[in-house]
N, C-alpha and C positions, 0 to 999 in steps of 0.2 A: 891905128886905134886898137887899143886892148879890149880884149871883151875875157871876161872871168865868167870862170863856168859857173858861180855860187855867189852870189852876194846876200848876207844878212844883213838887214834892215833892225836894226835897234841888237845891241848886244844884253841882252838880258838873261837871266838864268836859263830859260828856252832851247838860243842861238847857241850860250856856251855850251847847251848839251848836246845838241845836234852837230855842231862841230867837232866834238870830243868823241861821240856814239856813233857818230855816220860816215865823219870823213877825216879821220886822222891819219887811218893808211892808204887815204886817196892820194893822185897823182894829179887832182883836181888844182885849178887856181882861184885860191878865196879868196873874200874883202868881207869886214865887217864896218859898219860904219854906224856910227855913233856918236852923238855930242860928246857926254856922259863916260867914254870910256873909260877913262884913268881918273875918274870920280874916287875918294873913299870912300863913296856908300854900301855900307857894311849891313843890308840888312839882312831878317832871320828866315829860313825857312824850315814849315816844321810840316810834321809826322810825325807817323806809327812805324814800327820797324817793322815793315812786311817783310816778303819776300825779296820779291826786287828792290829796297831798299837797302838789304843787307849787303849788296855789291860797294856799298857807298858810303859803309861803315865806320869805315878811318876816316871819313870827312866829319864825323859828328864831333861839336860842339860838346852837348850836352845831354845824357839821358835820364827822364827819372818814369821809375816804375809805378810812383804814383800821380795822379790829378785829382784835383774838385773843383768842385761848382758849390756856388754858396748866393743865397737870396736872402732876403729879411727871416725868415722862421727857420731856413733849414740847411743842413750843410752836407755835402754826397763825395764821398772819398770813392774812388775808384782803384785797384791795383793789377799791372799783367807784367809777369815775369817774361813773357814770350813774346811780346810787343809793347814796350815801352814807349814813352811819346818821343820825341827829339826833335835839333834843332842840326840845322848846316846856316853858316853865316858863308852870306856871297863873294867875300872876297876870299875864305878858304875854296868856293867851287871855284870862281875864274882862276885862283891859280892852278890845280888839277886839269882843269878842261883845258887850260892853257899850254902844257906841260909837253914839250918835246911833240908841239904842232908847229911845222916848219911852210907848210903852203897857204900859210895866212897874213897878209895884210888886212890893217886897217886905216881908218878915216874918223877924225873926229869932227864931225861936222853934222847939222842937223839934213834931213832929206826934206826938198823941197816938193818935190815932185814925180811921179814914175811913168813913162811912158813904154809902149810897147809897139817894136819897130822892130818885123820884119822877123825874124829868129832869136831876137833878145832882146830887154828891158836896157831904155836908159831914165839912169837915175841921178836927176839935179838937185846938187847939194846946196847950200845956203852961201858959199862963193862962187855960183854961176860953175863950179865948176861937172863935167859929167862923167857919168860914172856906166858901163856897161856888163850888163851879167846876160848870160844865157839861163840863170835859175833864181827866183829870189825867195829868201824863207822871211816873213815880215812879223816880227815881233813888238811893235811899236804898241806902245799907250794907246790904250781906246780913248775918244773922246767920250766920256759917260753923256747920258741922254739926262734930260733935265728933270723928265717924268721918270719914276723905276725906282724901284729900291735899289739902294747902293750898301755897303758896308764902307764904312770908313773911318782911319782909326789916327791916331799920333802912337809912337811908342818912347819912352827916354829909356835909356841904360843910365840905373844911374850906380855910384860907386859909394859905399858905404864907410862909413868912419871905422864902427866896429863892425863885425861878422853880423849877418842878419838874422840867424837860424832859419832861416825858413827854407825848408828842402823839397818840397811837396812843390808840380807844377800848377797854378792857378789857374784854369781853363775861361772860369766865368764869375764872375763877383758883382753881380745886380744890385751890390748896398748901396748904390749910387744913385744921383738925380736920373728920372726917369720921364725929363719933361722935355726932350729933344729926340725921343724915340727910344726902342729899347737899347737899353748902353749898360755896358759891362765894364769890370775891365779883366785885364790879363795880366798874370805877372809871374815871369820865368826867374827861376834862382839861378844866376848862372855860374856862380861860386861862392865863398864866404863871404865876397865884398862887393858883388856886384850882382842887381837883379835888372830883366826887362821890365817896365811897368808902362801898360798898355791901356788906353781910352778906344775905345771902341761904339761906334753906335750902328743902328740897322736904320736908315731914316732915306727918302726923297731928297732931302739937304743937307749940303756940307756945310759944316761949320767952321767958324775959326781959330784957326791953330789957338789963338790963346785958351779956347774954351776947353779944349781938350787935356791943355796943359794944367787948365786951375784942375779940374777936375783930378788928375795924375798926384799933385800936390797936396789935397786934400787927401785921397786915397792915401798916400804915403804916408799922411800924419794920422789918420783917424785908424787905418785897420792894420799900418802896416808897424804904427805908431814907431817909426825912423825923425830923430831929430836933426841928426848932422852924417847930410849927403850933397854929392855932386853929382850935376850929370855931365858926362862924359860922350855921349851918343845918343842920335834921336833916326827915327825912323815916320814916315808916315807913306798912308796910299788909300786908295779909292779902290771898291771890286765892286764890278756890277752884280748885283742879286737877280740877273734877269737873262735868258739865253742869247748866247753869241751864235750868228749863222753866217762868218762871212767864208763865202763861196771860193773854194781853192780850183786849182790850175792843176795839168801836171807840173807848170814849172813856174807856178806864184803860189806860196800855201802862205798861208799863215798860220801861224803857232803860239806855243801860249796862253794866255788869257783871252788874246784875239784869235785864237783858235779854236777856243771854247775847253780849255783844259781846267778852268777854275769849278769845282763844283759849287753851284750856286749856292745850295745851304748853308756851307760853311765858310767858302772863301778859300779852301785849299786847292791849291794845281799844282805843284810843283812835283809831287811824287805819283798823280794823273800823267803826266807830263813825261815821265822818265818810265812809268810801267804802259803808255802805247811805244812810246821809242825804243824798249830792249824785247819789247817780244810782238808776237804775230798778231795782236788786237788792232783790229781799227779805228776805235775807237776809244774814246777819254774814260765816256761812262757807259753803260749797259742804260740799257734804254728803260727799263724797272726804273733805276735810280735817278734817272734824269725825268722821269714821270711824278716817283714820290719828291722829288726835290721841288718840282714845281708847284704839287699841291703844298707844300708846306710853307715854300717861299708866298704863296697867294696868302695861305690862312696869318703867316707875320705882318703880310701888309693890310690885312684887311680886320685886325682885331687889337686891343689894345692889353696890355699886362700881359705880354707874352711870357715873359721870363719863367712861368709857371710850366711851361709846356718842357723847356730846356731842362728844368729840374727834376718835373714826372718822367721824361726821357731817360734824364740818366739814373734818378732811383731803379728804374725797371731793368736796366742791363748793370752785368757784368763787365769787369773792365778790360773785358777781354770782346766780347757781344760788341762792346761801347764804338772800340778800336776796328774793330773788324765793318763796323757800320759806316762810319765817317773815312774806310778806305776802301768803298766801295764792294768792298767781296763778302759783305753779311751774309748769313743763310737762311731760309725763307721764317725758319721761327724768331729771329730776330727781327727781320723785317713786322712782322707781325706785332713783337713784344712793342715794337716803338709805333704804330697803328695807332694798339690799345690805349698808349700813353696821351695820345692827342681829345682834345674835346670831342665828344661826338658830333654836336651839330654843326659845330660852327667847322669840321675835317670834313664830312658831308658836304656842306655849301662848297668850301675850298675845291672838292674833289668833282664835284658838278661843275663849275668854271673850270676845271682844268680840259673836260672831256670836250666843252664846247668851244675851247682855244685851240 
């Protein structure tokens, strides 16, 4: 019977960086297993070019020094020459993480089950058949709770007839229906011929796919006003808006989004995610920002025309203040500036249920 010193459990962007950062010059024996693995799914992952993002540079996509947000009355350009936004598509990181790692097998097959026997995990796959590790890192899909705010989104790539001008990244664009929760959308230029165009809502229920879709269509005709395109590429996912506490092991962690590396505000982990794995932090977020995440995550769910708050937000910061907030290393006067920017009363209420949670 083999026993592997390492088995990851769902190979997702997480798995391929922990295999890449932690054990490429080990003499360890891996297993990744995965249904999904030799999937195309090509989706985006984005950022701020911090610091430790900068190791990972040549993986980027796409950089643009500007974004905005735009609602019915008002429209907020932001710019930072020192922290631009970006993106890395997944199948550029699995190939890097992948690249001249020779103590890795894997498994395409779903995990049935994991038990824990004696000095290691066995892990039954969906052919009966079993799998044994002395270590497992578990990155698998949360099953979302039915109650909770979630964020969930559709995205299509779609591919342009002529060049589209638009150079500027779309962060938030609220001219949208607004009767399934707060919904935006997002739309990345990813060259002259091809942009991301994103449906995004904040809402208790998922919707479906087609509604995300009309809404994308409509978007593309009314603001993006594109007559003749195709799409090429689609994307979608569910992040819970609500904290993850599941309990690691020295030798079962989980990672991830099931590890709690998504920050709930906004729905980014991935560069949470790679700045605890290259340096000495314990943690995803600083306990400040996973307090202020929660009062604000409360006050979205419990108030209605929020969009207003997102827009006083980012009137109030610099696109540099902006950047430095949504990667968690702000400094206390911007934490402030964005305080100010919330309603009083209804921040108050939120910040009173968050002390008695």
């Amino acid at each position: 019977m083999k026993i592997y010193d390492i088995a990851f459990v769902g190979m997702g962007a997480s798995s391929l960086a922990t295999l890449k950062l932690k054990y490429s010059d080990s003499n360890n024996s891996i297993i990744g297993i995965d249904k999904e693995f030799d999937s195309s799914r090509n989706n985006f992952f984005a950022f701020w070019l911090t610091d430790w993002m900068k190791s990972f540079d040549g993986l980027i996509t796409q950089k643009w020094n500007k974004w905005e947000f735009y609602n019915q009355n008002i429209n907020v350009t932001h710019e930072s020459i020192s922290t631009p936004y970006c993106v890395i598509r997944f199948q550029d990181w699995k190939k890097y993480c992948l690249d001249n790692i020779d103590n890795f097998n894997f498994k395409e097959n779903n995990v049935i089950k994991i038990l824990k026997d004696d000095d290691y995990y066995m892990i039954t796959l969906d052919n009966d058949e079993k799998i044994y590790a002395k270590k497992i890192y578990d990155s698998r899909n949360l099953e979302t709770t039915k109650e909770g705010l979630k964020q969930h989104f559709i995205g299509q790539i779609i591919k342009t007839m002529k060049p589209h001008k638009k150079d500027i990244a779309t962060l938030m664009d609220f001219r949208v229906s607004q009767d399934k929760g707060l919904h935006f959308m997002y739309c990345l230029p990813i060259n002259d011929n091809q942009l991301l165009v994103e449906s995004t809502v904040f809402s208790e229920n998922i919707l479906p796919d087609d509604w995300y879709k009309k809404q994308i269509n409509k978007f593309i005709d009314q603001k993006l006003q594109l007559e003749k395109f195709k799409v090429i590429d689609e994307e979608k996912g569910i992040l819970p808006k609500y904290e993850i506490r599941n309990k690691n092991t020295t030798n079962y962690i989980n990672i991830g989004t099931r590890g709690g590396a998504t920050k709930i505000s906004s729905g980014y982990a991935f560069s949470f995610f790679l700045k605890q794995l290259t340096s000495s932090t314990k943690h995803y977020h600083s306990y400040w920002d996973e307090w202020m995440d929660k009062i604000f995550v409360h006050f979205l769910q419990n108030n209605h025309r929020t969009d207003d708050i997102f827009i006083k937000m980012s009137q109030s910061l610099t696109g540099d203040e902006f950047s430095s907030f949504m990667m968690g290393i702000a400094d206390s006067k911007t934490k402030i500036k964005v305080i100010l920017a919330m309603p009083k009363i209804s921040f108050i209420k939120s910040f009173l249920s968050s002390l008695l949670s």
